[in-house]
C-alpha positions as CSV (number, residue, x, y, z in Angstrom):
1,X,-29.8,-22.8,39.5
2,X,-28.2,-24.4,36.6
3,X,-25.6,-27.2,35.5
4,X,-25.7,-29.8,38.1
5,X,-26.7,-27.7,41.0
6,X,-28.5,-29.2,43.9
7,X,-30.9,-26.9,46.2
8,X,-30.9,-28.2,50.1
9,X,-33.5,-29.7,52.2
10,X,-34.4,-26.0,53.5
11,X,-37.0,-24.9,56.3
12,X,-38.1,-21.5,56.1
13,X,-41.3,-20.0,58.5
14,X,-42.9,-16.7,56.8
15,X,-44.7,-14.6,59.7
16,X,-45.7,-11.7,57.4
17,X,-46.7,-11.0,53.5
18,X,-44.1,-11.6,50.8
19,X,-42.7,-14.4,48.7
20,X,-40.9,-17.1,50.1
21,X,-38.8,-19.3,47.7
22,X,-37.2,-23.0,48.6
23,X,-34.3,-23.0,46.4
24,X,-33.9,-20.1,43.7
25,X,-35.8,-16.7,43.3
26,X,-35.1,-17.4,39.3
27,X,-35.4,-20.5,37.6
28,X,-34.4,-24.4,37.7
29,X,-32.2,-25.4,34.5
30,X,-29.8,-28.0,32.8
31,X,-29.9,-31.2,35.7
32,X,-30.5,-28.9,38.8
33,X,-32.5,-30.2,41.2
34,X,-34.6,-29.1,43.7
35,X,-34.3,-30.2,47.4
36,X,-37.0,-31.2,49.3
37,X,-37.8,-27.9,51.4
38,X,-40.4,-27.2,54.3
39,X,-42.4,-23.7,53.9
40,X,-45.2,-22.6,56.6
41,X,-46.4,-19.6,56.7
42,X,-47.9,-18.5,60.1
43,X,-49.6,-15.1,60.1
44,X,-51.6,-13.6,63.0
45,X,-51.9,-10.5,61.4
46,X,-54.9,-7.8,62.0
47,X,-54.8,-6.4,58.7
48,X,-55.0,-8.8,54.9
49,X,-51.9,-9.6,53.9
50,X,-50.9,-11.7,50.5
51,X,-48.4,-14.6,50.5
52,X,-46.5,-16.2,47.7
53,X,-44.7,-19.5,48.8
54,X,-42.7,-21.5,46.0
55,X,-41.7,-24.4,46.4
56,X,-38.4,-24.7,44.2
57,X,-38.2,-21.9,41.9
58,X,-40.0,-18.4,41.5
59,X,-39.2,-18.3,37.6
60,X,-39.6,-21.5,35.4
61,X,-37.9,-25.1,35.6
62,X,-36.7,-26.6,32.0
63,X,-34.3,-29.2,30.3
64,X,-33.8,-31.9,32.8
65,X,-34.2,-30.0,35.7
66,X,-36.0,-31.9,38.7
67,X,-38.2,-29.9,41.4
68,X,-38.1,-31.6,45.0
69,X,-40.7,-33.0,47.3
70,X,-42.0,-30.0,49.3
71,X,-44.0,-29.7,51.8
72,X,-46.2,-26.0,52.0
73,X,-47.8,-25.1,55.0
74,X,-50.2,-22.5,56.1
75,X,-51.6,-21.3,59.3
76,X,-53.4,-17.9,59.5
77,X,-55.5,-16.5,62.5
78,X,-56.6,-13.6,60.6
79,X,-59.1,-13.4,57.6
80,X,-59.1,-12.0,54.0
81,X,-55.7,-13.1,53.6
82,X,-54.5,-14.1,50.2
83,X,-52.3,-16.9,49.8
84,X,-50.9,-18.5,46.8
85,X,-48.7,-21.7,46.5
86,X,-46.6,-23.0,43.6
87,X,-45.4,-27.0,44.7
88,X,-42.4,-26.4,41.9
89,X,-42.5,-23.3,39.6
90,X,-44.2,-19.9,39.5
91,X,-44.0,-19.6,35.8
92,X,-43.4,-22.6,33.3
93,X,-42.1,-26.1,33.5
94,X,-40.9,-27.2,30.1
95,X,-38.8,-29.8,28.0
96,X,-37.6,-32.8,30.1
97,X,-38.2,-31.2,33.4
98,X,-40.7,-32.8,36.4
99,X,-42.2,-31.3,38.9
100,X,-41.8,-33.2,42.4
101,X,-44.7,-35.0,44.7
102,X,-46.0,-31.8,47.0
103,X,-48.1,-31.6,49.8
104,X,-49.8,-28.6,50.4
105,X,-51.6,-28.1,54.3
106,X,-54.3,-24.8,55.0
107,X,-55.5,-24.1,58.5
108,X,-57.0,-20.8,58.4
109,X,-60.6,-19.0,58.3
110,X,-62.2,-17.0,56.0
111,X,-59.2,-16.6,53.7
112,X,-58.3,-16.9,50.0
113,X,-56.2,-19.9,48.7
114,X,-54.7,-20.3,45.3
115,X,-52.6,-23.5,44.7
116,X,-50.6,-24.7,41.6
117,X,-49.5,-28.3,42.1
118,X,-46.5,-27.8,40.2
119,X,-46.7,-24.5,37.8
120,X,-48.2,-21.8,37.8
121,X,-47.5,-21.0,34.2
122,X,-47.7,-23.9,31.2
123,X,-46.4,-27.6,31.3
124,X,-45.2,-28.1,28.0
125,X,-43.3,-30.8,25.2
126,X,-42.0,-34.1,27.8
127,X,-42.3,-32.1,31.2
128,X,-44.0,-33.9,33.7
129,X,-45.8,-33.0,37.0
130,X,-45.7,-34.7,40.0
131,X,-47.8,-36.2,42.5
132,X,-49.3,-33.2,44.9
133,X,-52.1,-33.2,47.6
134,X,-53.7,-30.4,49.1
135,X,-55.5,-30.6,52.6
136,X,-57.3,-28.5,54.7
137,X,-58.7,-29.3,58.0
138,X,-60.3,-26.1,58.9
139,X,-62.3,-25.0,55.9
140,X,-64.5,-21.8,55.4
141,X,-62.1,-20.9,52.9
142,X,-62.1,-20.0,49.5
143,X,-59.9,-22.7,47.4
144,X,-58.8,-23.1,43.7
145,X,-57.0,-25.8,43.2
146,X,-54.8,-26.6,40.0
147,X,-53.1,-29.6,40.1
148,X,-50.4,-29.7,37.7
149,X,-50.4,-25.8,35.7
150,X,-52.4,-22.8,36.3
151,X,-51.9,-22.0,32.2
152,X,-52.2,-25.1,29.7
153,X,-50.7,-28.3,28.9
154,X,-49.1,-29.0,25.8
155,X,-47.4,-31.3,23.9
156,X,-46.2,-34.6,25.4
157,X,-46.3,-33.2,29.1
158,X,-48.2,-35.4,31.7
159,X,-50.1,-34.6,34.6
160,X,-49.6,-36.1,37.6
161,X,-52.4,-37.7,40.6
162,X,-53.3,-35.0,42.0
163,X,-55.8,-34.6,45.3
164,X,-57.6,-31.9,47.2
165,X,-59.3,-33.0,50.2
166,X,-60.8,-30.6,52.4
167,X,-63.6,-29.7,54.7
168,X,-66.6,-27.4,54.8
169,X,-65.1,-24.6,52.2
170,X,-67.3,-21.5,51.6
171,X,-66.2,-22.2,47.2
172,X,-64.1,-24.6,45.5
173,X,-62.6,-24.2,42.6
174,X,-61.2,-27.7,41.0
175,X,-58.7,-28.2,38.0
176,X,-57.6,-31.7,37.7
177,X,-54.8,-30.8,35.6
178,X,-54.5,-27.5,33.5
179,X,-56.2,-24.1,34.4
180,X,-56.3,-23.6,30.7
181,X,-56.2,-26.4,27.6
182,X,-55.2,-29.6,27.8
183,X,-53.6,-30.2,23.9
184,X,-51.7,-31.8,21.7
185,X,-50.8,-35.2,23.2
186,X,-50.8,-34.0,26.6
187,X,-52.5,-36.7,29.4
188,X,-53.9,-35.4,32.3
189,X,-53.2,-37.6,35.5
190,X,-55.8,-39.5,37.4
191,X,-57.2,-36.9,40.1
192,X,-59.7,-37.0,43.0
193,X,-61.9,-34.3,44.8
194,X,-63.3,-34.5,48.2
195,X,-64.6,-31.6,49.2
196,X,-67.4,-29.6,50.8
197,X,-69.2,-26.3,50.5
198,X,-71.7,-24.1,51.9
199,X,-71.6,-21.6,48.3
200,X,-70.2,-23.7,45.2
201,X,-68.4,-25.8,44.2
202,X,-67.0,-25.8,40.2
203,X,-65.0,-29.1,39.0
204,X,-62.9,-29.8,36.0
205,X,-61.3,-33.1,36.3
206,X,-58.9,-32.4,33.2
207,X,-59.0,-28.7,32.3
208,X,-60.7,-25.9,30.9
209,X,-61.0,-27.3,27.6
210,X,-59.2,-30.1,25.8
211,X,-58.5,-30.1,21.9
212,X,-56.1,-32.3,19.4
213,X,-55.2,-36.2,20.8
214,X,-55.4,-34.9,24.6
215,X,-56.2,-37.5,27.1
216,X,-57.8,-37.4,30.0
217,X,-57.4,-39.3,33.5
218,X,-59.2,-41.0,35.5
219,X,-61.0,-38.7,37.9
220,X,-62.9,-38.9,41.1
221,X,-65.2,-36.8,42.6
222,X,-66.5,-36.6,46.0
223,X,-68.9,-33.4,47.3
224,X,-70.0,-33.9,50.9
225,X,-72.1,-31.6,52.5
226,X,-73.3,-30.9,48.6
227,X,-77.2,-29.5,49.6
228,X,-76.5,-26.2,47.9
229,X,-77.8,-26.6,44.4
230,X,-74.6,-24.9,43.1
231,X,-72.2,-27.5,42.9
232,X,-71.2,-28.0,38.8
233,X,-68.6,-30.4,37.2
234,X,-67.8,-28.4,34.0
235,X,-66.5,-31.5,32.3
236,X,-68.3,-33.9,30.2
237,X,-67.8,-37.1,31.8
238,X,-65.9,-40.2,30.6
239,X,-67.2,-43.6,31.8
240,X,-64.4,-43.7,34.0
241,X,-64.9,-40.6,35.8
242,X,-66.6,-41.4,39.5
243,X,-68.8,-39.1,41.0
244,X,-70.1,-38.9,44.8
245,X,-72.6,-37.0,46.4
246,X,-73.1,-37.3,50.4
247,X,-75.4,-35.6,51.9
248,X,-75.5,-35.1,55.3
């Protein structure tokens, strides 16, 4: 989608394996925008199947391009599925591009969930991610959770609040805001955790690693259930960082 281009407020329903995109199997460029689409997925299939939903583009958004508000839902009855779920852009976001406010929503069993807030690639020079939440009522899943990029963040790029709230999950895997580094002048947004486990439970309220005049958010933390031993937060904590334990 390029020039001016606008994508529509689109509902789609995915009953079988595949990729699913809201507006363009490509990329986002120039002003185009994004509209604010609706993606389920529901699966009652006997044998694994693997998933892809995207929520604007299946490529990479840049210049001033704007991803929409989309709302990704999944509901599976069968187990070792593997779903994963990009709020904006499979690969990059880049330039003066934003990623829009995303809600992601999992009811399944035993099944595999990978979730990009807004790229699953790098967020890079001015780009900006959006707002995205991820819930999932059901839990004994397997969850990694990246709330802005799956790659790094670079540049002037800014992460947005991110959440992930779920219930009893058999791991969790928690990025704040880059999968990767978060450099240059890059600022990761302020993101919250509240989550449970019965296996482990990893937690990076920024990303990976963080190098140059990055800055991190403000991150919360909230493990319930946590009477594993293997719950970790990977990331040296900041005085504003919060951290909860409830055991129950």
């Amino acid at each position: 989608m390029l020039d001016h281009a606008r994508g529509g407020n689109d509902t789609i329903t995915a009953h079988g394996p595949g990729s699913v995109y809201g507006d363009a199997v490509l990329g986002l460029a120039d002003h185009a925008t994004g509209g604010d689409d609706t993606l389920a997925a529901q699966l009652a299939s006997p044998s694994a199947v693997t998933l892809n939903l995207y929520g604007d583009a299946g490529a990479s958004i840049s210049d001033r391009a704007n991803g929409g508000n989309d709302t990704l839902s999944v509901a599976s009855t069968g187990a070792a599925d593997a779903f994963n779920l990009y709020g904006d852009a499979g690969k990059n976001i880049s330039n003066h591009a934003a990623g829009g406010d995303d809600s992601f929503t999992l009811s399944a069993f035993a099944n595999t969930f990978t979730i990009y807030g807004d790229a699953g690639g790098n967020v890079s020079d001015y780009a900006v991610g959006g707002n995205d939440t991820a819930t999932d009522g059901s839990g004994e899943q397997f969850v990694t959770f990246y709330g802005d990029a799956g790659g790094n963040m670079s540049g002037h790029a800014r992460g947005g609040n991110d959440a992930l709230n779920t219930g009893l999950e058999d791991s969790v895997v928690f990025f704040g805001d880059a999968g990767g580094n978060l450099g240059d002048r890059a600022v990761g947004g302020d993101d919250a955790m509240n989550v449970a486990s019965t296996s482990l439970v990893v937690a990076y309220g920024d990303a990976l690693s963080m190098t140059a005049n990055a800055s991190g958010g403000n991150d919360t933390f909230v493990f319930n259930n946590s009477d594993n031993g293997q719950d970790r937060i990977q990331e040296a904590l900041r005085p504003q960082d919060f951290v909860f334990a409830l055991m129950t």
